[in-house]
Structure formats: structure tokens, C-alpha cells
C-alpha positions as CSV (number, residue, x, y, z in Angstrom):
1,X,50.1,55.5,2.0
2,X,51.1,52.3,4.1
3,X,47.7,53.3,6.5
4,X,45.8,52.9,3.3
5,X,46.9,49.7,2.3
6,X,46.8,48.6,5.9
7,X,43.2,49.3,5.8
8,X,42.1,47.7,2.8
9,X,43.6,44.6,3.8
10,X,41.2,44.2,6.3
11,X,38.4,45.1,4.2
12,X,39.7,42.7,1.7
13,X,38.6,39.7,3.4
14,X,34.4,40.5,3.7
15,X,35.0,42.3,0.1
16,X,35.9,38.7,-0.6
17,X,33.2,36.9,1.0
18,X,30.6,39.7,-0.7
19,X,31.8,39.0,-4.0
20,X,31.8,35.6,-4.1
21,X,28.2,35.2,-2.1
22,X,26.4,38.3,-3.7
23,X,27.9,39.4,-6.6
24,X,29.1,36.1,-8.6
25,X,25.6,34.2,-8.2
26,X,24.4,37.3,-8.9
27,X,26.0,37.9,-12.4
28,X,25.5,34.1,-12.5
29,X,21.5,34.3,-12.1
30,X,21.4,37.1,-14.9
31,X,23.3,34.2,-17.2
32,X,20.8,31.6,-16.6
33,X,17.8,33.6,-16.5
34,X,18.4,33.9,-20.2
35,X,18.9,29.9,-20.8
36,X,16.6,26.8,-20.4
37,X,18.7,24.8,-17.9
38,X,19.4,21.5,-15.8
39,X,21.5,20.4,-13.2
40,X,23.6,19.1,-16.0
41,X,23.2,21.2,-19.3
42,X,21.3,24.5,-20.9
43,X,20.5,26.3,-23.9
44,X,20.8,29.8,-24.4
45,X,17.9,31.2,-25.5
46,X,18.2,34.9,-24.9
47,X,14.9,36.5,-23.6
48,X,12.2,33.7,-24.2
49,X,11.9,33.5,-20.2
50,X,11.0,36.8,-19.6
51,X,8.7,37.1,-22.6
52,X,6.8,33.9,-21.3
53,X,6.8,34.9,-17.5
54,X,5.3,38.3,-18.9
55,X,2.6,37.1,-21.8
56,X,1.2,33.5,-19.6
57,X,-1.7,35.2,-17.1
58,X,-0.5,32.9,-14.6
59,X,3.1,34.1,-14.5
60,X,2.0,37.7,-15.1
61,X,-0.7,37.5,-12.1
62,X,2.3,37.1,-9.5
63,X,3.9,40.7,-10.7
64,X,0.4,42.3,-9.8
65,X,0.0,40.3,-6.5
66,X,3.6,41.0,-5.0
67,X,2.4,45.1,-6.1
68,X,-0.8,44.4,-4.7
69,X,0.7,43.1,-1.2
70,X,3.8,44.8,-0.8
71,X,1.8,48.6,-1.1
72,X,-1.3,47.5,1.1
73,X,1.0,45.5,3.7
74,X,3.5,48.8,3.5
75,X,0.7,51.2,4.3
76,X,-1.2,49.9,6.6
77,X,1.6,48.8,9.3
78,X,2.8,52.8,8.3
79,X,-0.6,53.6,9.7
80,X,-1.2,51.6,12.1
81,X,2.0,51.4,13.6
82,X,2.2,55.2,14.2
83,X,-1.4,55.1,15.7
84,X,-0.4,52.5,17.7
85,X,2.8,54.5,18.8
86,X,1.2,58.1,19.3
87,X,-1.2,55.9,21.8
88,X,1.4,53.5,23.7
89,X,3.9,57.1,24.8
90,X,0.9,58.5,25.4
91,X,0.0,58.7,29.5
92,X,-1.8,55.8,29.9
93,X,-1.3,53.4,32.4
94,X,-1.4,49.8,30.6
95,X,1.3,50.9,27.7
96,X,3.4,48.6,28.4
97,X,1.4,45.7,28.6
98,X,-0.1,46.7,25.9
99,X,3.1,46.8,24.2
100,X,4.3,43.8,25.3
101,X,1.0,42.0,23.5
102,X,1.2,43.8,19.9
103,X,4.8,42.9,19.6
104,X,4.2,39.2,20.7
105,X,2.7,37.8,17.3
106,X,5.8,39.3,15.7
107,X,8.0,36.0,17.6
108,X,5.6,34.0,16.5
109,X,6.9,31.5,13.8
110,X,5.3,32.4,10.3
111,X,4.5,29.6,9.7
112,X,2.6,28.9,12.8
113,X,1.3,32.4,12.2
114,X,-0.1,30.7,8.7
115,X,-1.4,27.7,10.2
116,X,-3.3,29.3,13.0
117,X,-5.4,31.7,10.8
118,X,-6.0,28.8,8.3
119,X,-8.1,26.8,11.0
120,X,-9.6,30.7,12.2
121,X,-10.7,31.1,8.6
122,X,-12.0,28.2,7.8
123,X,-15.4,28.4,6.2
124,X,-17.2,26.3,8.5
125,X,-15.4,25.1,11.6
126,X,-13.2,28.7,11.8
127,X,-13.8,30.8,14.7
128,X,-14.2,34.4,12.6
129,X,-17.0,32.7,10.8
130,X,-18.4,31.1,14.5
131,X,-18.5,34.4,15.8
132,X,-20.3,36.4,12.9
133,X,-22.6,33.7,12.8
134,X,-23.3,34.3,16.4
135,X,-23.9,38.4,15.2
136,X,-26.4,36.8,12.3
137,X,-24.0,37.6,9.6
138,X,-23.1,34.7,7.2
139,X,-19.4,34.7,6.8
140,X,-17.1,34.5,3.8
141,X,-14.9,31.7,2.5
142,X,-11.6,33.8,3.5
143,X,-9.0,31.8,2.1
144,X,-11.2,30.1,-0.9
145,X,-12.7,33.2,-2.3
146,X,-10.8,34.4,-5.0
147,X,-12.1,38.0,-4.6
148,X,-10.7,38.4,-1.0
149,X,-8.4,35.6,-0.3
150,X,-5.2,37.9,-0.8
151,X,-7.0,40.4,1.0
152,X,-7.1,37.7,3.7
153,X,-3.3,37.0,3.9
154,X,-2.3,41.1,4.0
155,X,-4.4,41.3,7.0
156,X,-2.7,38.7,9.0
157,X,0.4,39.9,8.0
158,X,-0.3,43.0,9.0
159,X,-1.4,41.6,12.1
160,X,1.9,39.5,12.9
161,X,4.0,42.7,11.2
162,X,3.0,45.8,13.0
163,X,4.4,45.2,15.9
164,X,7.7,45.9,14.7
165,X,6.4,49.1,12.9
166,X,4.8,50.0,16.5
167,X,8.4,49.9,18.7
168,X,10.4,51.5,15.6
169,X,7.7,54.6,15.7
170,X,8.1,54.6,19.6
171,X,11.7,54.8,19.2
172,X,11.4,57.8,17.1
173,X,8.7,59.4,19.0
174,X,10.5,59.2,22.6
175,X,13.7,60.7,20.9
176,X,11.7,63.6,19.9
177,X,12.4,66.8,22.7
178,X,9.6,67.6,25.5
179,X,10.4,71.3,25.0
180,X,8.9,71.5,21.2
181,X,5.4,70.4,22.7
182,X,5.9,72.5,26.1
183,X,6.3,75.5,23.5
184,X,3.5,74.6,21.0
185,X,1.4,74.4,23.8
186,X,2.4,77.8,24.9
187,X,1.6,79.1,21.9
188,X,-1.8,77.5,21.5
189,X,-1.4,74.8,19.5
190,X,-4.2,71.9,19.7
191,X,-3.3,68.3,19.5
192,X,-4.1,67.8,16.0
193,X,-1.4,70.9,15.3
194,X,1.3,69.8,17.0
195,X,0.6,66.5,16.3
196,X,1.0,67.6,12.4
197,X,3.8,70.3,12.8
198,X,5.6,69.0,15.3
199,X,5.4,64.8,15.7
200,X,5.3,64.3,11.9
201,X,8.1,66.0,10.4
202,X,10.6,64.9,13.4
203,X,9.4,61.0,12.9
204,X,10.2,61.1,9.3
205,X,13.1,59.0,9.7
206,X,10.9,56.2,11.5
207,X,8.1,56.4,9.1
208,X,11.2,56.1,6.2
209,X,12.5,53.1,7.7
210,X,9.1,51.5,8.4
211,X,8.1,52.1,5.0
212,X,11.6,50.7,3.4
213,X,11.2,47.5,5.4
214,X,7.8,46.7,5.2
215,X,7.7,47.6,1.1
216,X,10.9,44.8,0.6
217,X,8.9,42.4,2.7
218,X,6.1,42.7,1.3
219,X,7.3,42.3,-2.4
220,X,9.7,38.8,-1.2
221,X,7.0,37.8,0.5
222,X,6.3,33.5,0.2
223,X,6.0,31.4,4.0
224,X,2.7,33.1,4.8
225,X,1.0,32.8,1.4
226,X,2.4,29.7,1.4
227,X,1.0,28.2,4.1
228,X,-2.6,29.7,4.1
229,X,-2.9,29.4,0.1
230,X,-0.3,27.8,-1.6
231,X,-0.7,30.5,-4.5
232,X,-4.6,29.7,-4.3
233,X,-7.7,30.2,-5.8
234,X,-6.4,29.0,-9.0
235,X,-3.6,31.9,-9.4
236,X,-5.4,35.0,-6.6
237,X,-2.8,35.1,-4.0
238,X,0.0,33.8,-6.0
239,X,3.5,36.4,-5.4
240,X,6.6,36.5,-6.9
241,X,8.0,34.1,-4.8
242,X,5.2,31.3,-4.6
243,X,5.7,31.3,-8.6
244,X,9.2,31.3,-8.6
245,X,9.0,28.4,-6.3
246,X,6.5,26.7,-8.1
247,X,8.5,26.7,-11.4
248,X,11.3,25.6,-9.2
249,X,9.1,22.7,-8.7
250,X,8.0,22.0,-11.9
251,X,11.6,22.1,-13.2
252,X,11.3,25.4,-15.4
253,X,14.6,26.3,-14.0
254,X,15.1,29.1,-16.3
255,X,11.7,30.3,-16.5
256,X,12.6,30.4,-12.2
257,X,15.5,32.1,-12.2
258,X,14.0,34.6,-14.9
259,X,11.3,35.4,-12.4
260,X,14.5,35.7,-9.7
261,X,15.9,38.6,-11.8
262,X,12.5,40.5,-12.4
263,X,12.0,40.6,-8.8
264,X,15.5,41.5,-7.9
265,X,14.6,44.4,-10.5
266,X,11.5,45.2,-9.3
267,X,12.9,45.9,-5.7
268,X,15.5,48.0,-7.4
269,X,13.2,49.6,-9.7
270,X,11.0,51.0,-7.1
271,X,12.8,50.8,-3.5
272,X,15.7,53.0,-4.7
273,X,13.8,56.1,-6.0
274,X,11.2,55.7,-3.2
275,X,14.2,55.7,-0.5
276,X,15.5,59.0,-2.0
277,X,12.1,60.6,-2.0
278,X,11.4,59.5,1.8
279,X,15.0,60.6,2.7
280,X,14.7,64.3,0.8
281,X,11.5,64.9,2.9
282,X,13.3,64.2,6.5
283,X,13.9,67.1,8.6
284,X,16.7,67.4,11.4
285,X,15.6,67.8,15.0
């Protein structure tokens, strides 16, 4: 008994600090969401914030946007990032330089990420554009097309993000034991087999933890978007968090903190059940 109470005293301390820096604002963010507020007074008025961020076309656009990014982002550093694995343990002899230059845009500052594919994109002075012009195709407006503007700030994230996705997949494929490939091979097994049978199921946990990370990202993403778009066209790359800061801005500080709590739901809503599905299907090596 006195070991038990030993040992909660000295969880007491960061049970502290948790409470008072996660739980209290967030019970307090729940409170306000539901009141039109200043720094010195509100109004309670129950669930008119939600029912405006969810009816006005330019609140509702950032729910679809944040989906929008955070699955495309999620799937393609999934993708990539095991391609780029399977390749760099591969036997080549340039892996790790190789490695060393896909992980280097992930130091990068996002913003100057953001700032450097803003001048690249540019319409008319930006080197993609330069270069298809050189190939006799006219380029696009990346950033001021409303069509693929978003589409333009997933890629470079995806650029700057699979990096990370690359050394967590290499992590998991170099844990993976020799012998399983020395006996598929044995048996006959091709490439393609033991690439399905045998690398897939054992770097389940990697592909879990990519996924998890890069689905959580993507929905909170705001610096990138924000510094190539600002939320533009008009509304087409707006997220979550670009609108929430906007309104922030604007002083709708209710309608803000409103948005706050649908994304904190939204995270919940979908991370939760997607984490236990991706766990369920992990196998033990």
C-alpha cells in the first residue's frame, strides 16, 4: 500500500501540469465555443457557432479542404515513402546519399519550404513554368488557379514530408529477419511474392505509424497553406486552421474557437477508429 501511494506521488506532479495545460483549456474551449466572446465579456448563445461555421460556404469549405489534404498528403507519403524505402535497403550503392538528400527538405523551415515554391510556381517568372515552356507546354497558374491550387500545396508537402515517412519505413524494413527472404527464395517465391507476403505484413507497424502521423498533420495543417495561399483563390485552399485563424483575425472569437472544437472532434472522430483498424491488421514478426 505505502509503494502505491509512493508512486502516485510522483505521477502527481505531470498529472498536474496535464490537467491544468490540456484538460482545463480544454473544457474551457468547449465553454466558449458555445458563446460570442471578448477579451472582456461573452454571451452564451448555445450552438449558433457551429450552425454558422456549418451553413456559410466559406466556413464549411475549410471542413472539405482539411479532408481533402489530410487523406491525399496521408497516402501519398504512405506510398511513396515505402517505395522509397524498399529502393534505399535495397543493394545499391548511392543509398545513402540518396537518403541523406530526401530527408534534407524535411529540416527545412516550413515556411521557407512555402516561400521557395511560391517564387517556383509563379505564373511567369517561376521556374516549373520556365522549364515546360522550354518542353513547348504552356504552364498553369499553380497557386492562382482555383481548380489545382490545393493540389499545389499537397504536393510540396509531400515533397518536404516524405522524408520522414522514407527513414520510419527503413527502420521497419531493416528490423525485418534475412532468414524469411533466404526461405521464400528457397521456396520460389518472386520479388513481387515476398515482397507481398513477406515485407508487407511485417511493416505494418511502420505503415500504421506513418499513416497516424501524416493523417493528424495533414488535418492541423496551417504554415504551408499559409505562406503559398493565405487560404487563396477566394476560399480553394482554405483548412481548418487558416479559417480558424482568420476568424481569430477578424475578432469572431467564438465562431474561432467553435471551429477549434470541430477540429479537435474531427481528429477524434476519425484518428481513433482508423488507429484501431491499422493496429487489428499488424502481425508479429
Amino acid at each position: 500500500m505505502k509503494n502505491k501511494i509512493y508512486n502516485v506521488w510522483f505521477l502527481a506532479p505531470l498529472l498536474l501540469i496535464f490537467i491544468v495545460l490540456f484538460i482545463l483549456p480544454t473544457v474551457i474551449s468547449f465553454f466558449f465555443s458555445m458563446t460570442i466572446w471578448t477579451l472582456t465579456d461573452f454571451r452564451f448563445v448555445g450552438l449558433y457557432n457551429f450552425k454558422t461555421f456549418f451553413s456559410e460556404y466559406s466556413l464549411r469549405i475549410g471542413v472539405q479542404n482539411t479532408l481533402l489534404y489530410a487523406i491525399l498528403t496521408c497516402g501519398l507519403k504512405a506510398v511513396l515513402g515505402l517505395a522509397l524505402a524498399v529502393l534505399l535497403t535495397s543493394s545499391i550503392k548511392t543509398k545513402h546519399v540518396i537518403r541523406s538528400i530526401i530527408f534534407f527538405p524535411n529540416l527545412v523551415s516550413t515556411i521557407a519550404v512555402g516561400l521557395t515554391f511560391s517564387s517556383l510556381m509563379h505564373p511567369t517568372r517561376g521556374l516549373f513554368n520556365f522549364l515546360l515552356g522550354k518542353l513547348g507546354v504552356e504552364g498553369p497558374d499553380w497557386l492562382g488557379n482555383a481548380s489545382i491550387a490545393l493540389f499545389s500545396v499537397i504536393m510540396t508537402d509531400v515533397w518536404k514530408g516524405v522524408g520522414v515517412a522514407t527513414v520510419i519505413y527503413i527502420a521497419g524494413l531493416q528490423a525485418i529477419p534475412g532468414a524469411y527472404y533466404e526461405a521464400a527464395s528457397i521456396d520460389g517465391a518472386n520479388g513481387l511474392q515476398r515482397f507481398r507476403h513477406i515485407t508487407l505484413p511485417l511493416v505494418q507497424s511502420s505503415i500504421n505509424t506513418v499513416i497516424i502521423l501524416a493523417f493528424i498533420g495533414g488535418i492541423r495543417t496551417f504554415d504551408l497553406i499559409w505562406t503559398m495561399t493565405k487560404g487563396g483563390p477566394g476560399f480553394a485552399t482554405d483548412t481548418m486552421a487558416s479559417i480558424i485563424y482568420k476568424q481569430y483575425a477578424y475578432g469572431f472569437y467564438g465562431l474561432s474557437t467553435a471551429g477549434n472544437v470541430v477540429m479537435f472532434f474531427l481528429i477524434v472522430i476519425i484518428v481513433f477508429p482508423l488507429y484501431r483498424f491499422l493496429i487489428s491488421r499488424e502481425v508479429d514478426a
